[in-house]
C-alpha positions as CSV (number, residue, x, y, z in Angstrom):
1,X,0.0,0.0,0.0
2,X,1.4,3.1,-0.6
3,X,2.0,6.3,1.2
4,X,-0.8,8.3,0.1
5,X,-3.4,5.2,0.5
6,X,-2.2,5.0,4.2
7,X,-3.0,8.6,4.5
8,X,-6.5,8.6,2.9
9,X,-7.3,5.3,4.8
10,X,-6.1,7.2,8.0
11,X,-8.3,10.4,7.1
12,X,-11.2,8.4,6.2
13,X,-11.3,6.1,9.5
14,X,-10.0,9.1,11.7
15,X,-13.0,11.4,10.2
16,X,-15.8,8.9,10.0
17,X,-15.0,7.6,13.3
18,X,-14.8,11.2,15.2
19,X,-18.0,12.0,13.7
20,X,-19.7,8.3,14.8
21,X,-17.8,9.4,18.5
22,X,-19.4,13.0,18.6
23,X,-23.2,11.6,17.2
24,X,-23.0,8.5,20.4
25,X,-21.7,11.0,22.4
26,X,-25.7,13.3,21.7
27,X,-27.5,10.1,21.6
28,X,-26.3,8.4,24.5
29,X,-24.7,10.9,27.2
30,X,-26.4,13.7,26.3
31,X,-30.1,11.7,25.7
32,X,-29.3,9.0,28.2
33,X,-32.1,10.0,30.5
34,X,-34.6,9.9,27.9
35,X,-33.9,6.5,26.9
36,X,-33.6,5.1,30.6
37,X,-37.3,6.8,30.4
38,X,-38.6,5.1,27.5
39,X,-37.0,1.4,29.0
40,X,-37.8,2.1,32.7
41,X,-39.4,-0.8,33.1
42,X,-37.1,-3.2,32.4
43,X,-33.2,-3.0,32.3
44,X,-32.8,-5.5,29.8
45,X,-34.4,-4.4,26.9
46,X,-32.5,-0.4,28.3
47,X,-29.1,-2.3,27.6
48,X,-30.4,-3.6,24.4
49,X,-31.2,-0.2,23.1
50,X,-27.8,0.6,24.4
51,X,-26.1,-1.8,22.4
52,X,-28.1,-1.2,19.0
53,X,-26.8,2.5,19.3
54,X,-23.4,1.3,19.2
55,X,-24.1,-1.0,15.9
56,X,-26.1,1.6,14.5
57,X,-23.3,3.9,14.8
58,X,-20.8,1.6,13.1
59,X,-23.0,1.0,10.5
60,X,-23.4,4.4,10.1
61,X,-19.2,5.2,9.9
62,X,-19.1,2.0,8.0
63,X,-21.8,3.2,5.5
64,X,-20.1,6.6,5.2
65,X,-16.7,5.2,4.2
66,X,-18.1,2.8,2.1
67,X,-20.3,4.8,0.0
68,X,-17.4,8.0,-0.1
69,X,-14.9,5.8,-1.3
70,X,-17.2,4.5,-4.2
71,X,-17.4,8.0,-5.4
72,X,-14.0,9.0,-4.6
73,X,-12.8,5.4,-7.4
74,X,-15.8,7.3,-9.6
75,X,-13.9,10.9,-9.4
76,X,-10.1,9.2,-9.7
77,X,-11.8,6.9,-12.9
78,X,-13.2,10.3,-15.0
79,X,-9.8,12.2,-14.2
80,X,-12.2,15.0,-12.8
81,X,-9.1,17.6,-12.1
82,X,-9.4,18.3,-16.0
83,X,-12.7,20.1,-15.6
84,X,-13.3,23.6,-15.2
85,X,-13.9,24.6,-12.2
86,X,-17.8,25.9,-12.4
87,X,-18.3,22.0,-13.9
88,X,-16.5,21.0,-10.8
89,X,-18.3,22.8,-8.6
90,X,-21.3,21.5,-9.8
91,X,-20.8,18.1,-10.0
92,X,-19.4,18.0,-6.4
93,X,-22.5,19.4,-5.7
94,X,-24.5,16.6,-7.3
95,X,-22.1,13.9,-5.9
96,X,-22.4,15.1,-2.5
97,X,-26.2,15.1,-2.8
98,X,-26.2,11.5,-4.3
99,X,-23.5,10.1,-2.0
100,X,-25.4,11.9,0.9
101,X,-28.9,10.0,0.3
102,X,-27.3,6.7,-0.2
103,X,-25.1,7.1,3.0
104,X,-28.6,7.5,4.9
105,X,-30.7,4.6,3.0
106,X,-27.8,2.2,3.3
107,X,-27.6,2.4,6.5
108,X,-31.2,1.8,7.0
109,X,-31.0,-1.3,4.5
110,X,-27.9,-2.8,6.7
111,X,-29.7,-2.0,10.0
112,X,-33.3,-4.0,9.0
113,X,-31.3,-7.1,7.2
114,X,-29.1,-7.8,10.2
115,X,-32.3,-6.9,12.7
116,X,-30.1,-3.8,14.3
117,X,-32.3,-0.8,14.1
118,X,-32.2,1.2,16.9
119,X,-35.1,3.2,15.4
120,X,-37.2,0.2,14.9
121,X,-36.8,-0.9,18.1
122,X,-37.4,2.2,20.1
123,X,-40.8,2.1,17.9
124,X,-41.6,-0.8,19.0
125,X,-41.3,-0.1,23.1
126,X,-43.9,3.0,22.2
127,X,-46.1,0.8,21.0
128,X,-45.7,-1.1,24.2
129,X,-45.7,1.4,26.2
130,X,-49.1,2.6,24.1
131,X,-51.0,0.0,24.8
132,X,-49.8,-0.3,28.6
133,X,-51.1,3.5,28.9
134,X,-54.0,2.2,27.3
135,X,-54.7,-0.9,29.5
136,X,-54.0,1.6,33.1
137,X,-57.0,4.3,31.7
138,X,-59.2,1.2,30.8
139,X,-59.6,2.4,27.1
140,X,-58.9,-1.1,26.0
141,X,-62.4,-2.3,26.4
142,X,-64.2,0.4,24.5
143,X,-63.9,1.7,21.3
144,X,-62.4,5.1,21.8
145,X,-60.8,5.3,18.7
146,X,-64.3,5.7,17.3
147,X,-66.3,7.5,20.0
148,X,-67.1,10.8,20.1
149,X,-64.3,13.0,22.6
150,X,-67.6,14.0,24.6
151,X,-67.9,10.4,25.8
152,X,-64.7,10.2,26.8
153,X,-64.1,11.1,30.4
154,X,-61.0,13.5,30.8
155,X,-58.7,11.6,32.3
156,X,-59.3,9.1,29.1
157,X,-59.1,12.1,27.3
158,X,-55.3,13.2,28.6
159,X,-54.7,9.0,28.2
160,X,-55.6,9.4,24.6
161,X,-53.6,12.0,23.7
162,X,-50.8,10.3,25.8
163,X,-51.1,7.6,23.5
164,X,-50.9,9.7,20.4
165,X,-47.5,11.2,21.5
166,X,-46.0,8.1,21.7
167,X,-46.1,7.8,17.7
168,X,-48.9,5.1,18.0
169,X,-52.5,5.5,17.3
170,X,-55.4,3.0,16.7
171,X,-57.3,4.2,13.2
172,X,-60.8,4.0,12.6
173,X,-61.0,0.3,12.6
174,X,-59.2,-0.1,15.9
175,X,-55.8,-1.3,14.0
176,X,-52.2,-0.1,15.9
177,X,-50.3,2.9,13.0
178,X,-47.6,4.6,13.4
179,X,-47.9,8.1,12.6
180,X,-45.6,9.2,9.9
181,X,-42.4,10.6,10.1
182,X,-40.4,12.9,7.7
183,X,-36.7,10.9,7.2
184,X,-35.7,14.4,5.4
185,X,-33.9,15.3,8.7
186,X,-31.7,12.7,8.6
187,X,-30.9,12.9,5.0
188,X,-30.0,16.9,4.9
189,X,-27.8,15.7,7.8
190,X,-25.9,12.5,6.0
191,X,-26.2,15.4,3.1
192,X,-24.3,18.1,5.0
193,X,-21.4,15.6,6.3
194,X,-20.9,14.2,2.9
195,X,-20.5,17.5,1.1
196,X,-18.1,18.4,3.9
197,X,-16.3,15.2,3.0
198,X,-16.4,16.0,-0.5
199,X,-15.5,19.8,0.2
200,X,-12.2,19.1,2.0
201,X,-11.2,16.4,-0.8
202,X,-11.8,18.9,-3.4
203,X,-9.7,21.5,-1.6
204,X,-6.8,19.0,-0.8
205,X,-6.2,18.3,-4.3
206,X,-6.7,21.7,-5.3
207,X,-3.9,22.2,-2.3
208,X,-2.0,19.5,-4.1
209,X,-2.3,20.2,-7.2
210,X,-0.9,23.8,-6.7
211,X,1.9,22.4,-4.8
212,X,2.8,20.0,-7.6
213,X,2.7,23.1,-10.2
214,X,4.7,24.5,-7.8
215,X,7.4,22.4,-7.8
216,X,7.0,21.2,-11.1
217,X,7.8,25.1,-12.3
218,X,10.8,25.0,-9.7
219,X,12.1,22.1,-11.1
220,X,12.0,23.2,-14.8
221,X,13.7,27.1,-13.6
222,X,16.2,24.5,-12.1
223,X,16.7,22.6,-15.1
224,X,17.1,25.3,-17.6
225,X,19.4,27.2,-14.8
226,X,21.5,24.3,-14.8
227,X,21.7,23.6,-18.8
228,X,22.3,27.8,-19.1
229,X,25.6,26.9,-16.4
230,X,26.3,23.7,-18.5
231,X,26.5,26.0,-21.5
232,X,28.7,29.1,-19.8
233,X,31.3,26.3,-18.9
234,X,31.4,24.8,-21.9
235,X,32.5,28.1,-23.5
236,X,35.0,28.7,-20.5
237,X,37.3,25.9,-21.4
238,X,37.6,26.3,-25.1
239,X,38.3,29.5,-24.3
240,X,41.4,29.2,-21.8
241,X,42.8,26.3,-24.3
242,X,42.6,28.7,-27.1
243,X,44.9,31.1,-24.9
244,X,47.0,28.5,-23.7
245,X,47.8,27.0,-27.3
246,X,48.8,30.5,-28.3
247,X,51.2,30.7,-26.0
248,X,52.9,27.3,-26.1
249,X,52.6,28.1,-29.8
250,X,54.9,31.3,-29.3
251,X,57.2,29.0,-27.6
252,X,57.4,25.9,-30.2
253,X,60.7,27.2,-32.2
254,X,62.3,30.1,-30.0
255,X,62.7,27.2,-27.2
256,X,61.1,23.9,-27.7
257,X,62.3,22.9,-24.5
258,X,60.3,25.2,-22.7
259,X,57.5,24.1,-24.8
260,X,57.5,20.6,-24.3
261,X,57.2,22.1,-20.5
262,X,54.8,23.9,-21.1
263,X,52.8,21.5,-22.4
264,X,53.2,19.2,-19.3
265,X,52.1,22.2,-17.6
266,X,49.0,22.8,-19.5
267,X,48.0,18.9,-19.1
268,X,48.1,19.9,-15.6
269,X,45.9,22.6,-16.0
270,X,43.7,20.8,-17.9
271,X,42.9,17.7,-15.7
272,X,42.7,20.2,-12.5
273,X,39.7,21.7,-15.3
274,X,38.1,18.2,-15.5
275,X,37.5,17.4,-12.1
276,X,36.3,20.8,-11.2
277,X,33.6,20.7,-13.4
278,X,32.0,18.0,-11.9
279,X,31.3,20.0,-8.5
280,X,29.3,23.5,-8.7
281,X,31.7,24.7,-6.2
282,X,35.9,23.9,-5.3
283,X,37.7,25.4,-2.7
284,X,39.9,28.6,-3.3
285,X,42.8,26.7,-2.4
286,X,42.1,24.2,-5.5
287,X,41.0,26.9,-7.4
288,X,44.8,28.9,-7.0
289,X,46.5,26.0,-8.1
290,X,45.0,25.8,-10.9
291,X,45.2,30.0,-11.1
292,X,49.5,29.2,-10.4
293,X,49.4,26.9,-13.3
294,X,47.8,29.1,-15.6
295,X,50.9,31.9,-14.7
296,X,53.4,29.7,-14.6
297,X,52.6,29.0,-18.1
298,X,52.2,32.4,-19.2
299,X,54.9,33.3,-17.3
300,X,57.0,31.3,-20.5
301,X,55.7,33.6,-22.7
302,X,55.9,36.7,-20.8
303,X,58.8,36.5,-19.2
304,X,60.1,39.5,-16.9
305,X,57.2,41.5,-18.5
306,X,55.0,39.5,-16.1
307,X,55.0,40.1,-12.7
308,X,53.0,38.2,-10.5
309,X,51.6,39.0,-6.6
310,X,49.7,37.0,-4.2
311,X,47.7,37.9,-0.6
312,X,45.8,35.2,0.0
313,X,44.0,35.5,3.5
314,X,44.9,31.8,4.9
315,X,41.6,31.9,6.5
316,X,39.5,31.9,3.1
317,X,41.7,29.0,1.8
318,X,39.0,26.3,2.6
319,X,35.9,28.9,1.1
320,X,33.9,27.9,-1.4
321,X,34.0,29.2,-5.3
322,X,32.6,28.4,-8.1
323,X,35.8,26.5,-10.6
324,X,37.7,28.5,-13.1
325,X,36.3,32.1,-11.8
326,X,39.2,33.0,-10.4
327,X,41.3,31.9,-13.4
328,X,39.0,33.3,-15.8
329,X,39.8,36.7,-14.0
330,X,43.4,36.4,-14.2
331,X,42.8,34.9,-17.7
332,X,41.6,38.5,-18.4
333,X,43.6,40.7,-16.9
334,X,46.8,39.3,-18.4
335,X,44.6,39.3,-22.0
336,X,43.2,42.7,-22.0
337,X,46.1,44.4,-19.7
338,X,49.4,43.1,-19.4
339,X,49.7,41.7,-23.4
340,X,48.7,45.5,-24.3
341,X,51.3,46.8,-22.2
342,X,55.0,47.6,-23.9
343,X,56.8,46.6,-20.4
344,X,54.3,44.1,-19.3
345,X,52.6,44.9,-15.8
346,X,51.6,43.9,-12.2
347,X,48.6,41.2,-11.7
348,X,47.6,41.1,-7.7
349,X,45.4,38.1,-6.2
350,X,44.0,39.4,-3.1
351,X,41.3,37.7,-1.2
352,X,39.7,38.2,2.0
353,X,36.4,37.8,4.5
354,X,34.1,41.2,4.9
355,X,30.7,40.7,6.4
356,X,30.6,37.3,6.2
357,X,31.3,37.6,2.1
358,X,34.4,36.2,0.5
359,X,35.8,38.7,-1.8
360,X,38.4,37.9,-4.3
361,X,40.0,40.2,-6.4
362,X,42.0,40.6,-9.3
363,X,44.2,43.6,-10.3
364,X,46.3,44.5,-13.3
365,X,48.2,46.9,-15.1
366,X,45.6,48.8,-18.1
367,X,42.6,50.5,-18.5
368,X,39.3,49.2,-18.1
369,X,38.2,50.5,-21.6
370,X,40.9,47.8,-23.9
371,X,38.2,45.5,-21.7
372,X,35.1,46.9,-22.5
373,X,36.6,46.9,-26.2
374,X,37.0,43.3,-26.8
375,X,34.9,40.9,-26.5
376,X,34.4,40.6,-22.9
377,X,33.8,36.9,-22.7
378,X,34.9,36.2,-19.4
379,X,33.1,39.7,-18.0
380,X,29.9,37.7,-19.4
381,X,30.7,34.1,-18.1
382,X,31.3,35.7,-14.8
383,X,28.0,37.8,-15.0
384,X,26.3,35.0,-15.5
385,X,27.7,32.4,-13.8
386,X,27.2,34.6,-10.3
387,X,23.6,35.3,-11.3
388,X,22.5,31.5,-11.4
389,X,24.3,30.1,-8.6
390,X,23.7,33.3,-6.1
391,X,20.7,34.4,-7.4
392,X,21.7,38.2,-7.5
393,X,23.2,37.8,-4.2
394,X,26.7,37.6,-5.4
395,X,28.3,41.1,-6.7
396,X,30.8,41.5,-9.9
397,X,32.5,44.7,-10.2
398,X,35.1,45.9,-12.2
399,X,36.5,49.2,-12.4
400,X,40.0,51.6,-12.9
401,X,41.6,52.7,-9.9
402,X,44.1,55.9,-9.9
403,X,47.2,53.8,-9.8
404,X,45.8,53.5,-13.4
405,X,45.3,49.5,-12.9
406,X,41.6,47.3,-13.4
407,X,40.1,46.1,-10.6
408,X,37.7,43.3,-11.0
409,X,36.3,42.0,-7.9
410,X,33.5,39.2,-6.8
411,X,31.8,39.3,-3.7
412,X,30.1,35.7,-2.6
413,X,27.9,34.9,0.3
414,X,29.3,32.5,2.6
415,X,27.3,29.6,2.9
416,X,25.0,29.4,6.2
417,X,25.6,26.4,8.4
């Protein structure tokens, strides 16, 4: 059985049950002194009525959950979720009604096969009790049910209408009738408690319904977040091999030595590059290696026109970052600044804590408008990247400071434990 049956089996026992609990609960406690009146006379036939009202109300709880759950497999079978909700409405409507009615008339069906009406027998003790009022005020020997009231004396005449409030009467012929009784009572109440059933079903799959759209729509924002990263990565490594080729490329016949180490060095780089992308997030400690390996290499083709700077908090070694950011920066910043520079230039690391944000920041020799000029890839990826992971919580700035150097700097939320 699965999860959700256990929980509709649980609501439907729970509910039917509390409902049989509170209806004993009227017609026992609350009544009890009316029935001990009607079955004064003898304590047997009081404990029998007693009885019958418990396997009345069972029937009842077990007619209720019987009869619902028939019209919950009818609701489940015609997919009703697909209508609109005035044809909803309207059908519940209908389907409360019906279920309502037969609730009430199978009840009474169970009760008179298996001899269990409480109704029936309470009937029956008036009818006793009738003709025992009628035996004390000596009616039974005349034919009062016929004579006129004026030759009644008027005690017989307070006996007579005695009688008649019992339910029981003798017609015209002298033959016991019970008076009738309207059942609509008891079916606008089986009415009322199965449109309340009905009412909460409808609004706990409404409830559900909206959930699962809910998280349906979170899912597919997640999805298409995650193929959009997918896709900004994919351009990120293509993109730092292109740059690393050209520079081993520069080194191939001035010093092939050199070249053959850079390539070992670039092999380095790139299998650090595999294994980061199969986390969303590596430490900054993993991601400076890799960032070392990237300058060491350029460092071959730059030579003494690259100089190189590091301060590294040790505290923010073990933070989390999103792979290749950092190097994609540097990337950058040697790009767009130090290769347009005659005498090379300065490129700083820093990275620090500041209101529980890691910031990390990248400086070089150049002015921020040979950035804007080119193509601004890695400005983009990095844009973009920060926007789906942090969801606008993480800042990217990048800007000229007087020294006449390019600051670009990222600002990431620390996780919360």
């Amino acid at each position: 059985m699965g999860k959700f049956n256990i929980r509709y089996w649980s609501c439907q026992i729970l509910g039917w049950g509390i409902w049989g609990a509170i209806n004993y609960y009227f017609s026992v406690v609350i009544y009890g002194d009316w029935l001990s009146n009607l079955f004064s006379n003898d304590p047997e036939k009081l404990q029998r009525a007693k009885l019958l009202f418990h396997a009345g109300t069972l029937i009842f709880v077990l007619s209720g959950i019987l009869i619902t759950h028939i019209f919950r497999a009818i609701l489940k079978r015609i997919d009703w979720l697909k209508f609109s909700l005035v044809s909803i409405l309207v059908f519940f409507a209908v389907i409360a009604s019906v279920s309502g009615i037969g609730i009430y008339y199978l009840e009474n069906f169970v009760e008179a096969k298996t001899n269990l009406s409480i109704d029936q027998y309470i009937q029956n003790q008036r009818l006793e009790n009738a003709k025992l009022s009628e035996l004390k005020a000596g009616l039974s020997e005349i034919d009062y049910y016929s004579a006129k009231k004026d030759s009644l004396t008027e005690d017989q005449k307070k006996s007579v209408e005695t009688i008649k409030r019992s339910g029981w009467s003798r017609n015209a012929k002298g033959e016991w009738k019970q008076q009738a009784r309207s059942n609509l009572g008891s079916i606008y109440q089986t009415v009322i408690l199965s449109s309340l059933w009905f009412l909460l079903y409808l609004f706990w799959h409404f409830f559900n319904k909206n959930r699962k759209d809910q998280l349906d729509k979170l899912k597919l924002e997640t999805t298409v977040k995650e193929l959009e990263l997918k896709t900004i990565k994919s351009h990120i490594n293509p993109h730092f091999i292109f740059n690393s080729l050209n520079s081993i490329r520069a080194l191939v016949d001035e010093n092939p030595e050199r070249a053959r180490t850079a390539i070992t060095e670039l092999s380095n780089i790139l299998r650090s590059s595999m294994q980061a992308e199969k986390s969303e997030t590596v430490t900054l400690q993993r991601e400076l290696d890799i960032v070392k390996d990237y300058l060491a290499l350029e460092h071959m083709r730059f030579e003494e026109r690259l100089r190189v700077s590091f301060n590294i908090a040790p505290e923010t070694l073990n933070a989390p970052v999103p792979p290749m950011m950092l190097q994609t920066l540097v990337e950058n910043a040697i790009k767009h600044g130090i290769s347009k520079q005659v005498h090379g230039g300065d490129v700083i690391v820093t990275s620090c804590f500041n209101n529980h944000n890691l910031e990390l920041m990248v400086k070089n020799t150049g002015s921020l408008s040979a950035v804007i000029n080119e193509d601004g890839f890695g400005i983009k990826s990095t844009q973009d990247r920060l926007n789906l992971m942090y969801q606008g919580k993480a800042v990217f700035e990048i800007r000229n400071t007087h020294e006449e150097m390019v600051e670009s700097k990222i600002t990431i939320p620390l996780p919360t434990n």
